[in-house]
N, C-alpha and C positions, 0 to 999 in steps of 0.2 A: 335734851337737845333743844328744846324750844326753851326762853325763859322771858318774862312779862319784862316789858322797859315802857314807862306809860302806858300809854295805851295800845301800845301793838305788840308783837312778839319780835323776839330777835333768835337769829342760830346761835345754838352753842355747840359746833361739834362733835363735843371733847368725851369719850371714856373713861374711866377711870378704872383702873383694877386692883385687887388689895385681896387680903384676908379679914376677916367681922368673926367675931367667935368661933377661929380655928377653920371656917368654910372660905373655899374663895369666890370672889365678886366681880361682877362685869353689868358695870351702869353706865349710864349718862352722869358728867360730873355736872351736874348741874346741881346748886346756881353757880360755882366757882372752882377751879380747881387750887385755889385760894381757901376757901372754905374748906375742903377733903383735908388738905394738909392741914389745914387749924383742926380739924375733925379727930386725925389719926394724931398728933401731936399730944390730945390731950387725954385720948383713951385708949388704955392697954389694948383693949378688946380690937381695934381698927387700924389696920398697915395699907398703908398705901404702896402697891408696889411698882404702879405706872399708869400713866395719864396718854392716852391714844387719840391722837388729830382722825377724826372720820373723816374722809373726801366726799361730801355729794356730788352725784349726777347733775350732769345740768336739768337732767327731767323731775328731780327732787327739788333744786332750786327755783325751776319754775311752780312748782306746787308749794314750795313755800312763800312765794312770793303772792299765791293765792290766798294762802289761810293769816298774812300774818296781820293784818287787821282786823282780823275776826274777837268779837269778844273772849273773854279768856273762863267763857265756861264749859269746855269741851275740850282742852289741851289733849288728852290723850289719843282723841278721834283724830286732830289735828296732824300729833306724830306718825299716828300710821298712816294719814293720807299723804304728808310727806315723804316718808319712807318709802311706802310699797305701793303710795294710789290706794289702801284701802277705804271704800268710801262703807259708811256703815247701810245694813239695810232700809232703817227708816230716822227722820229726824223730824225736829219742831218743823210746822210749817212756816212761822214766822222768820227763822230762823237765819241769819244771811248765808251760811252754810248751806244752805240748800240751793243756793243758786249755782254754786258749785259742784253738786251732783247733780244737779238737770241739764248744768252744759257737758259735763261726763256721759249722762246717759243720752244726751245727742250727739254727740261725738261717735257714741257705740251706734246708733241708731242709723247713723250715717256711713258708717262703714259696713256694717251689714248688709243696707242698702246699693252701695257701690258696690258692693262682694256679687250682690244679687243679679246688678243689673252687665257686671260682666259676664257671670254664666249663663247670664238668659243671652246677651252677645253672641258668646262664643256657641252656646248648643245653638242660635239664630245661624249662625256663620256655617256651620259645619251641615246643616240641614240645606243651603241652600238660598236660605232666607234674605229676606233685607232686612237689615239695621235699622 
């Protein structure tokens, strides 16, 4: 889904699904769906049976619009963060990915927060209390 064009990454939305040695498959047609079919053209072993447009979210396109300058030595971390938000447990500290899980984890940190300060609110309110 992600594929290298200079220096940044670009979407490649595309699925592909087929049969590879009598099993069937469901990938990313990445790098081309160009490619799959020169792939399956030339080898018994691999049928293409169909190429699938993914639609992202816009909340996936905004997290890719995060990652796609990032160097291209972590692509996989990359997809899942695009995908699901998964951010991994721990990374380089160097790393500029990491700046992107420290505004995630204020982001959480922040909500929390607001979560807290409405139930200290509302039990304030219901007691009696001032605000």
């Amino acid at each position: 889904m992600l594929i290298r064009k200079g220096n940044r990454f670009e979407l490649y939305p595309h699925k592909v699904k087929g049969i590879r040695f009598g099993e069937a498959f469901e990938q990313w047609a990445t790098p081309s769906k160009e490619w799959w079919t020169e792939v399956a053209n030339k080898h018994d072993h691999t049928e293409v049976t169909e190429f699938i447009e993914v639609a992202l979210t816009d909340e996936q396109l905004t997290r890719f619009e995060e990652i796609k300058n990032m160097p291209e030595d972590f692509t996989s971390v990359y997809m899942d963060y695009v995908l699901d938000g998964t951010l991994p447990n721990s990374f380089p500290e160097a790393h500029p990915f990491r700046q992107i899980m420290l505004k995630n984890e204020n982001r959480q940190l922040k909500k929390q927060l607001d979560n807290a300060i409405i139930e200290l609110t509302t039990v304030m309110a219901m007691q009696g209390g001032t605000v």
